[in-house]
C-alpha positions as CSV (number, residue, x, y, z in Angstrom):
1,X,127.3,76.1,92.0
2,X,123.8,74.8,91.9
3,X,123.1,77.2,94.9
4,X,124.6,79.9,92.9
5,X,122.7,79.6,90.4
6,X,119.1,79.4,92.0
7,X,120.3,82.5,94.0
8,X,121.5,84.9,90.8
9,X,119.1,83.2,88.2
10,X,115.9,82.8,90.5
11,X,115.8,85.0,93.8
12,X,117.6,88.0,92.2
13,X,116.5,88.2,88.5
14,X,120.0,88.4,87.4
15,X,120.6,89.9,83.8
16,X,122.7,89.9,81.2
17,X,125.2,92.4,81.4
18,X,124.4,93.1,85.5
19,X,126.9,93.6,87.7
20,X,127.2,91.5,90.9
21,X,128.8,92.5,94.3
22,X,129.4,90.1,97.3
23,X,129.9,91.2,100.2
24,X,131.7,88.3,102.6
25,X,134.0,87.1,104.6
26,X,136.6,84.1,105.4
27,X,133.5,82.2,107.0
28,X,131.8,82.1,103.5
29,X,134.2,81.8,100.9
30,X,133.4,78.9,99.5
31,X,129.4,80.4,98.6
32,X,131.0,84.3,97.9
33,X,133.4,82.6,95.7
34,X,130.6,80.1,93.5
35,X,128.3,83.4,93.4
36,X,131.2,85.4,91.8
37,X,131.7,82.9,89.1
38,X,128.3,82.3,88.4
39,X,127.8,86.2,88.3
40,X,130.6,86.1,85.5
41,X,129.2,83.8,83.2
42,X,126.5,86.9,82.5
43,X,128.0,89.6,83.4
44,X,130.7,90.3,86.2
45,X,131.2,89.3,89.3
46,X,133.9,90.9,92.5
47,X,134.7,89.5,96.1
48,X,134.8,92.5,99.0
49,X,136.0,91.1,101.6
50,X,135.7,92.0,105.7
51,X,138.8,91.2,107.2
52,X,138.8,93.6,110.4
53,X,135.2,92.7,112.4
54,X,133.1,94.2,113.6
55,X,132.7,96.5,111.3
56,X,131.4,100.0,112.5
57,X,131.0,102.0,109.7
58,X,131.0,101.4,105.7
59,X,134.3,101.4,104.5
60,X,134.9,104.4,101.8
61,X,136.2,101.3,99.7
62,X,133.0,99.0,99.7
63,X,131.1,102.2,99.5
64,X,132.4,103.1,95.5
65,X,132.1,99.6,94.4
66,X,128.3,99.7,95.7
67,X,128.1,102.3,93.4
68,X,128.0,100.3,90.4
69,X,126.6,97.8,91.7
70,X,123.2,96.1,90.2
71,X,122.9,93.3,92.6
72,X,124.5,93.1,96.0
73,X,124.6,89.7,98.0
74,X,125.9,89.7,101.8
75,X,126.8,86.2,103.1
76,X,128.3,87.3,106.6
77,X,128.8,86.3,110.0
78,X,126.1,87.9,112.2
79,X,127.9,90.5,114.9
80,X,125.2,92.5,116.5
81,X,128.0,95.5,117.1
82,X,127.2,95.8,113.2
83,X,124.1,96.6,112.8
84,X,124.9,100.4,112.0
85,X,127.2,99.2,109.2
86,X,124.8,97.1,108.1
87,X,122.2,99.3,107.6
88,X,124.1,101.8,105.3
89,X,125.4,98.8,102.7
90,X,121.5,98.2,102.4
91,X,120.8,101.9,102.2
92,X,123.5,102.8,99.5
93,X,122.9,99.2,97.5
94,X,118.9,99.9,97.1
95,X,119.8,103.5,95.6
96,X,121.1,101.7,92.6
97,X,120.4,98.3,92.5
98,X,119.6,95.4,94.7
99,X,120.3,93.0,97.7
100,X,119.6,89.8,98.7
101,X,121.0,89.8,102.7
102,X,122.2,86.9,104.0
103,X,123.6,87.8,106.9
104,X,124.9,84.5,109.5
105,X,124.2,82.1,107.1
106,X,125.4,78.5,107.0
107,X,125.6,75.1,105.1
108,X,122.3,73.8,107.0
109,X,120.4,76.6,105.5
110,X,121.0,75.9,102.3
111,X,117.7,73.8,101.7
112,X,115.5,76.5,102.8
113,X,116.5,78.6,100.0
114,X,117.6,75.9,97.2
115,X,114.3,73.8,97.9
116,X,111.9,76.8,98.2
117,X,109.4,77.0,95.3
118,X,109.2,80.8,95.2
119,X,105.8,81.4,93.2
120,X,104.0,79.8,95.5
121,X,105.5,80.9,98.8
122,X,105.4,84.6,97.2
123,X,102.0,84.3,96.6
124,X,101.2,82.8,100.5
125,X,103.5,85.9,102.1
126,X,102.2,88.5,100.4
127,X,98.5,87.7,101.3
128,X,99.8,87.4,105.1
129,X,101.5,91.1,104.3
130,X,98.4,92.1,102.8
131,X,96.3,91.2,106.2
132,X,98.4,92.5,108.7
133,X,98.8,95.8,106.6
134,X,95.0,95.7,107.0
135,X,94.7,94.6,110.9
136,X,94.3,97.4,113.3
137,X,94.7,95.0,116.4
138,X,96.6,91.2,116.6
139,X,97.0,89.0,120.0
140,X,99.1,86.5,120.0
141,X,99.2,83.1,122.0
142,X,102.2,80.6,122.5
143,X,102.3,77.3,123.9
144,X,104.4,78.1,126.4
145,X,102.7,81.4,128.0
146,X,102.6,84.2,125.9
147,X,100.0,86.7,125.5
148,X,100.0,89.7,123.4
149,X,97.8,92.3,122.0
150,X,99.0,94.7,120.0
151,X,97.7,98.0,117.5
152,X,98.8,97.4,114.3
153,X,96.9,100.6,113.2
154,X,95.3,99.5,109.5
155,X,97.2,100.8,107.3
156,X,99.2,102.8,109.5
157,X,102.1,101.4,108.3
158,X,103.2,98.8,105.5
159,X,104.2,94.9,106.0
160,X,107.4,93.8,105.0
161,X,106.7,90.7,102.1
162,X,109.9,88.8,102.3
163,X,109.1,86.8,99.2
164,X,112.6,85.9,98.1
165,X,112.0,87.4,94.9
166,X,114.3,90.5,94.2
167,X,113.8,91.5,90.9
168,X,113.6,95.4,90.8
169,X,115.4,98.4,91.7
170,X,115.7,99.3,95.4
171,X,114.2,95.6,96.4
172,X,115.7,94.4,99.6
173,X,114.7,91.2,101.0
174,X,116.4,88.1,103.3
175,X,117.9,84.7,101.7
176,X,116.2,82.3,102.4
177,X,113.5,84.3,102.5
178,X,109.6,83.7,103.4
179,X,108.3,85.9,106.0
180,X,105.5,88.9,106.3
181,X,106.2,90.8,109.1
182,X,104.9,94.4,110.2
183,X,106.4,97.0,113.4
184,X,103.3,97.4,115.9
185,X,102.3,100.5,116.8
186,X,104.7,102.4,119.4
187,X,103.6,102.0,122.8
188,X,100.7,99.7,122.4
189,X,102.2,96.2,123.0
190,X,100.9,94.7,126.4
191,X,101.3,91.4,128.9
192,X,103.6,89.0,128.1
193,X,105.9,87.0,126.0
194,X,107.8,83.5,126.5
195,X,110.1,82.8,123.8
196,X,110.7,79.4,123.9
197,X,112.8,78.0,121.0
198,X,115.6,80.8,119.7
199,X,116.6,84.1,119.7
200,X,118.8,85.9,117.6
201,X,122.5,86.5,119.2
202,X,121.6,84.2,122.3
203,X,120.9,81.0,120.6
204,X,118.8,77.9,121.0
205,X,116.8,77.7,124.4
206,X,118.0,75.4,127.1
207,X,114.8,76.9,128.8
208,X,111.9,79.6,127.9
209,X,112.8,83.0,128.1
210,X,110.0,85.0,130.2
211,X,109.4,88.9,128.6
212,X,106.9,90.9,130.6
213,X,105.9,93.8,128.3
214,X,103.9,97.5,129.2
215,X,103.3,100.2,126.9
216,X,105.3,98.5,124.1
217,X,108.4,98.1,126.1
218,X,110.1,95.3,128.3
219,X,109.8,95.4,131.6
220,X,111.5,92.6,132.6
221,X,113.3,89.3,131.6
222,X,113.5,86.1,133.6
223,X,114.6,82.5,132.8
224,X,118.2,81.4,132.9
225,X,121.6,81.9,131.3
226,X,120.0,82.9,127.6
227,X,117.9,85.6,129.8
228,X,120.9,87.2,131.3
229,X,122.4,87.3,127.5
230,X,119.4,88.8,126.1
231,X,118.6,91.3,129.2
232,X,123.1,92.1,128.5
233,X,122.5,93.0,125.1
234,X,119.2,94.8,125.8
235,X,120.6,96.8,128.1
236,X,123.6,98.1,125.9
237,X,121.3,99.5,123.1
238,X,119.5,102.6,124.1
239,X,115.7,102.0,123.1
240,X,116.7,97.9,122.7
241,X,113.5,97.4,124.5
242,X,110.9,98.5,122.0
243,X,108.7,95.6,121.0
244,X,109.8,96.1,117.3
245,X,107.8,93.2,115.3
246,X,105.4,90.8,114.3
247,X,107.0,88.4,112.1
248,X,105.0,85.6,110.0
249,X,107.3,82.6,108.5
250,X,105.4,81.1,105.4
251,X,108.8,79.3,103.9
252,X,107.7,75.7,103.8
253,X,110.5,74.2,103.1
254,X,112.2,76.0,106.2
255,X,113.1,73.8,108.9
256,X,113.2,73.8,112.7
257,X,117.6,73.0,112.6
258,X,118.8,75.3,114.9
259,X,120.2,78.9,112.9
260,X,117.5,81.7,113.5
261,X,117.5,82.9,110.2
262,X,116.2,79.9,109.1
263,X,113.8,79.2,111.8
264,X,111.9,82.9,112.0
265,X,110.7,81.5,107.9
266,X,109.8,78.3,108.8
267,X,105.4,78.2,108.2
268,X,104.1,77.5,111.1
269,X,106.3,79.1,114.3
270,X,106.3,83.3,114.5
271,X,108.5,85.9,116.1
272,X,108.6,88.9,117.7
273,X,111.5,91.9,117.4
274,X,112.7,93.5,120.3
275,X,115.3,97.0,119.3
276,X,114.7,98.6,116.0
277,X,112.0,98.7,114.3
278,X,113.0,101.7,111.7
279,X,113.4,99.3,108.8
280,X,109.7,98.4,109.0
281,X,108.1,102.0,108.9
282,X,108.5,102.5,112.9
283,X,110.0,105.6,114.6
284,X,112.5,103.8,117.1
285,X,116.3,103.5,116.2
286,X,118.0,101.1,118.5
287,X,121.1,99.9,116.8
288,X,120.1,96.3,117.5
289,X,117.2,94.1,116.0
290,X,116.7,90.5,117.9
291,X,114.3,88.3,117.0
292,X,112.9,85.4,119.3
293,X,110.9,82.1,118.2
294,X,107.3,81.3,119.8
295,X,106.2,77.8,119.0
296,X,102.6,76.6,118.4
297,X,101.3,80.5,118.4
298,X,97.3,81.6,117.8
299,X,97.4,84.9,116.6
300,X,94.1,86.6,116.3
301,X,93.7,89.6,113.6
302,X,91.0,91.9,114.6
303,X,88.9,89.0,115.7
304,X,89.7,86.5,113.2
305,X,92.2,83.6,113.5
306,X,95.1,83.5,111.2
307,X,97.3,80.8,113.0
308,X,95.9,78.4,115.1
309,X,98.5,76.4,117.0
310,X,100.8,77.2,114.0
311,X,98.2,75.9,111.4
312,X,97.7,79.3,109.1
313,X,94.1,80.0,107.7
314,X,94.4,82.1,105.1
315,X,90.6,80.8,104.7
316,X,89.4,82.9,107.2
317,X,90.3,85.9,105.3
318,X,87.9,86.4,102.3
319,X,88.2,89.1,99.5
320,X,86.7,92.2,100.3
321,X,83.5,93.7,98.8
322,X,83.9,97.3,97.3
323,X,80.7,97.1,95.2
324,X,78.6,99.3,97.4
325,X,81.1,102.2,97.5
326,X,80.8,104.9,94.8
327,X,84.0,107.0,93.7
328,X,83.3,109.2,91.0
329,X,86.9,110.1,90.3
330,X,90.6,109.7,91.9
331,X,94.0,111.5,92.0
332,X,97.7,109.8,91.2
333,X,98.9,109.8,94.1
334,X,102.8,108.8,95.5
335,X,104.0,105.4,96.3
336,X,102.1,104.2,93.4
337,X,104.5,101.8,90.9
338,X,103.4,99.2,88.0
339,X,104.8,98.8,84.6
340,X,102.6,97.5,81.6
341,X,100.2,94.1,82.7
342,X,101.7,93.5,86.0
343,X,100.2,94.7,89.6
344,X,99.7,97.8,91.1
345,X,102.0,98.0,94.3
346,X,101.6,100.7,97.3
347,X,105.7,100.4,97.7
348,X,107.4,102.2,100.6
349,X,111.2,102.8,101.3
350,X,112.4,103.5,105.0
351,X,116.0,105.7,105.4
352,X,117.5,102.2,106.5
353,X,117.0,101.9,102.0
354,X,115.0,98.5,102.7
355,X,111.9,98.8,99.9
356,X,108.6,97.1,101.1
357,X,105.9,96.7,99.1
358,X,101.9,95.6,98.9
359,X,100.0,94.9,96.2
360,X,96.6,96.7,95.7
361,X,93.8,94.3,96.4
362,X,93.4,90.9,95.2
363,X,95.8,89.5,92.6
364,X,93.1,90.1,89.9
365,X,92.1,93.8,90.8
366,X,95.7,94.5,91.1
367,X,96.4,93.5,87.5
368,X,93.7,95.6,86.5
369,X,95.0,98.2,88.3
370,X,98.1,97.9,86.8
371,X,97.1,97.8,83.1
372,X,95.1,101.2,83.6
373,X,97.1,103.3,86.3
374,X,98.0,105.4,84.0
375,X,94.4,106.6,83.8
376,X,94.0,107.8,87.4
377,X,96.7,110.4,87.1
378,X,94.5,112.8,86.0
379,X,90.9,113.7,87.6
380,X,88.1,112.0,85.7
381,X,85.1,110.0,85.8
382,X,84.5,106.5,86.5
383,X,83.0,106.2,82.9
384,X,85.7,108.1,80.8
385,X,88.5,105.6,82.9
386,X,86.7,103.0,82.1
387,X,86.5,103.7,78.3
388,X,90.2,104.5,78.3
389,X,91.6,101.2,80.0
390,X,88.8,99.1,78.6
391,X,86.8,97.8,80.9
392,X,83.4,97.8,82.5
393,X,82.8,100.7,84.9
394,X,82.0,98.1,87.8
395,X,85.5,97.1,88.0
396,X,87.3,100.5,87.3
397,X,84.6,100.8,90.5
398,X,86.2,98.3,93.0
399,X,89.9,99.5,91.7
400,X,89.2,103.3,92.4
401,X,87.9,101.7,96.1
402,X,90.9,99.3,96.7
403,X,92.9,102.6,96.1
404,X,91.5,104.6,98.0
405,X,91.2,101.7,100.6
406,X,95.3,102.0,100.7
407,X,95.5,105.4,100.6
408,X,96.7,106.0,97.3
409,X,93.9,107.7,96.0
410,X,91.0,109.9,96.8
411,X,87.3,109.3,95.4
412,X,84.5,111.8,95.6
């Protein structure tokens, strides 16, 4: 119940009165079952459970309870044949509410969502979002071989921040969570990747698994039984061989034990997607999403280091200086959401319904931003803003830049 409790209370924000939907199966009773009670004791809490799997399509009768649902939880057994069905429950939850996905999960990865202290970690995977939302070009280096470079296309596309926190309408995130991950520009992944700890639907790695990659697809697999699984499944899903991410763990309490969906949080190791990558902003739809480990990786973000053996230096990425720049007014533009004294967020929702979002700037600009967004709606000058949100015109300065800098407003 303790588990619960962290889950509803903690991850998902639950309140009073909200109504709570797991979706599960024989596999997971035990969890479904302490979610639904804990659910009741603020509100109400239902079981629907998947008895005929895989499941193809979204049952018309999980489909109407989604509709009034507030929060939606999945603890599931992973089938990869799902993945379409999968993608509407997310889809028709985020219209209304929100989901915490927990899809293949087990007892052992219960730590790296009870022990996680979520502030903290939130704070660490949105500044890795924030940088890779940024990059225009990553490589990546493994231990055992890789090497990768990719386009990332600054600000092309959003990151993903799995932060574990899933407070809001339309938020859509992975329990445990902790992981900043972004879809690489179609076409421009090059060389060569060696997973060599787990991939997702294959397993743990009795040997590496070789990838040779050109023009952001694979070109060929080699290694030994877990290579013939994953060029199999590959091979079954038209477009399965798109290079589809660049994941980031930062979940420190995440361990190395074995489950993928605990190891691809885990801060220090990274993976890359192969299949879809139409969740995260991209243009492929594959109806399969794998995800393999790389251990001890060095990835390099437009010429600075942001893991070095799996060490991460966020040091190496300072604040940015917008004091130079000089917007004399900005239009409201879309993708723009903050409520009274909390961040400014660029936010971005895919057709799969997952919600990704980025705040604007530094924590303290962001704020800022927040407090006064209201002001930008409407064309005016840096000095009549300022007056109106009170503060000094230097600031409303660097938050009219940050703005613009992701493209949410234009300065003149």
């Amino acid at each position: 119940m303790m588990l619960a409790r962290k889950i509803l209370s903690e991850c998902m924000g639950l309140r009073k009165g909200e109504r709570v939907l797991v979706v599960s199966d024989e596999a997971h009773r035990v969890l479904a079952e302490d979610l639904e009670r804990e659910a009741g004791s603020m509100g109400s809490g239902e079981v629907f459970w998947l008895e005929d799997r895989p499941v193809e399509a979204l049952p018309k009768s999980l489909a109407a309870r989604l509709e009034g649902a507030d929060i939606v939880l999945t603890p599931i057994d992973d089938h990869e044949e799902e993945f379409p069905f999968r993608s509407a429950l997310i889809e028709m939850a985020t219209k209304r509410g929100r989901i915490g996905h927990m899809l293949g999960i087990t007892e052992d990865d219960y730590p790296a969502i009870a022990g996680a202290d979520y502030l903290p970690m939130a704070e660490r995977t949105d500044r890795v979002a924030e940088i890779l939302a940024r990059a225009r070009r990553a490589e990546v280096h493994g231990r055992a071989g890789t090497a990768l470079t990719m386009e990332l296309g600054g600000w092309q596309r959003l990151s993903a921040s799995s932060t574990g926190l899933l407070h809001e309408r339309g938020a859509f995130g992975n329990l445990p969570a902790g992981e900043a991950a972004i879809a690489p520009l179609e076409g421009t992944t090059e060389w060569r990747i060696v997973f060599d700890r787990n991939i997702a639907n294959v397993g743990l790695l009795h040997e590496p698994v070789e990838v040779d990659v050109k023009g952001g697809r694979v070109q060929g697999i080699e290694g030994g039984e877990e290579a013939e699984r994953l060029r199999f499944i590959l091979e079954r899903a038209p477009k399965g061989d798109n290079i589809a991410e660049l994941g980031i763990g930062t979940n420190d309490t995440a361990s190395l034990q074995g489950s993928i969906l605990v190891e691809e949080k885990a801060l220090g190791p990274i993976h890359i997607g192969l299949g879809d990558n139409s969740h995260l902003g991209g243009t492929v739809e594959a109806g399969v999403h794998l995800d393999g480990i790389i251990m001890e990786p060095t990835v390099i973000i437009d010429g600075r280091t942001l893991l070095d053996g799996g060490v991460l230096r966020l040091e190496e990425f300072g604040g940015e200086d917008y004091s130079q720049l000089q917007p004399t007014y900005n239009n409201y533009m879309e993708k723009l959401e903050a409520c009274p004294s909390t961040p400014l967020k660029k936010v971005w929702r895919c057709h799969a319904g997952r919600h990704h979002e980025t705040s604007v700037g530094d924590e303290r600009t962001a704020r800022l931003a927040g407090e006064g967004w209201g002001a930008f709606e409407a064309r005016a000058g840096l000095g009549e803003i300022a007056i109106k949100i009170g503060r000094p015109e230097g600031e409303v300065r660097k938050i009219a830049r940050v703005m613009e800098a992701y493209e949410i407003a234009r300065t003149y």
